[in-house]
C-alpha positions in Angstrom: -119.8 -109.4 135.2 -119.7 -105.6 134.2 -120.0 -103.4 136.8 -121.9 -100.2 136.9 -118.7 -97.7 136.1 -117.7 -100.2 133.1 -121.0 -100.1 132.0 -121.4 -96.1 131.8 -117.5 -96.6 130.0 -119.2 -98.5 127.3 -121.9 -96.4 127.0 -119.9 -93.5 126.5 -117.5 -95.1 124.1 -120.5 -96.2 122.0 -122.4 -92.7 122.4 -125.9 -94.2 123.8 -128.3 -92.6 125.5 -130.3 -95.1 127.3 -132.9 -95.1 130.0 -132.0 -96.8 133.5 -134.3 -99.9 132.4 -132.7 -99.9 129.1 -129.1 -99.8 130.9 -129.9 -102.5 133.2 -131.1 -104.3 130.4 -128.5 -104.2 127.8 -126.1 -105.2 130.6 -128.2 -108.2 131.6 -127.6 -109.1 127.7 -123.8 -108.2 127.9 -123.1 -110.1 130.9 -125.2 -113.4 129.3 -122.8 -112.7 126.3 -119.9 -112.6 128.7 -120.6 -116.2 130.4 -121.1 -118.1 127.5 -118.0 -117.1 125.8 -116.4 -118.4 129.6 -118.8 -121.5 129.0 -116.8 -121.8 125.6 -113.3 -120.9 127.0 -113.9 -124.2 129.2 -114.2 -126.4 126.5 -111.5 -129.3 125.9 -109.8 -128.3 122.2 -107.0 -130.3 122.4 -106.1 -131.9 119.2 -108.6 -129.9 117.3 -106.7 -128.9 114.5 -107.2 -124.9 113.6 -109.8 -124.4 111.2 -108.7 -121.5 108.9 -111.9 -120.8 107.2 -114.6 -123.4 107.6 -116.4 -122.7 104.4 -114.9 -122.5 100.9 -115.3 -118.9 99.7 -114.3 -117.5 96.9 -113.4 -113.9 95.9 -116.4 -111.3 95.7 -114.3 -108.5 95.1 -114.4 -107.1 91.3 -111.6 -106.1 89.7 -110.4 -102.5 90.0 -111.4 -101.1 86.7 -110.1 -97.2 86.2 -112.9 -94.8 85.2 -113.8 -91.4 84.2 -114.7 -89.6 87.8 -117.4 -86.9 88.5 -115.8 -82.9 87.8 -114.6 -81.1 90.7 -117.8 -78.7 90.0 -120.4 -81.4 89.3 -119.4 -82.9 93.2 -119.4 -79.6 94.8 -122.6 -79.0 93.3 -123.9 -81.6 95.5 -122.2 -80.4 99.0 -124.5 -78.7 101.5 -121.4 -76.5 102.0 -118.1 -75.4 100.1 -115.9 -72.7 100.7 -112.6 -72.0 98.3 -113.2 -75.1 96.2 -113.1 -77.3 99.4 -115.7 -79.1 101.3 -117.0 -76.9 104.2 -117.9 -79.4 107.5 -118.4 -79.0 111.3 -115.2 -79.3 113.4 -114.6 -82.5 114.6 -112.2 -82.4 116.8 -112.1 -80.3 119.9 -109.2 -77.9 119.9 -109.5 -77.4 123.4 -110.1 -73.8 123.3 
């Protein structure tokens, strides 16, 4: 079972803003989640053998084919800001200033 402070961890790690109803809810769902995979966990595997894939798939990946790519000029074009030939974009990461 989550508890409260584990809850408002997760929250924070996944940047929602939820409602106190919303909260409660999603941590009714988490904690269903949670007991079903300890339902699971009980089960007897032994001599089960591993399954490594339990479908056939094949490969849906195309082949790396070089091209001609976009000008520096035309791609900067399409930024909402440059500044000296680079991309411009808001800080990310707190300096701690």
């Amino acid at each position: 079972m989550l508890s409260d402070a584990e809850m408002e961890h997760l929250k924070m790690l996944a940047r929602l803003e939820l409602s106190e109803t919303e909260t409660e809810s999603l941590k009714g769902d988490l904690n269903r989640l949670l007991a079903y995979f300890d339902l699971l966990s009980e089960l007897d595997t032994d001599g089960v053998d591993e399954l490594a894939r339990p479908v056939d798939v094949d490969s849906v990946f195309r082949d790396d084919v070089v091209q001609a790519g976009l000008e520096p000029h035309t791609v900067q074009a399409l930024a909402v800001e440059t500044e000296g030939g680079f991309f411009k974009v808001p800080r990310t990461v707190d300096s701690g200033e």
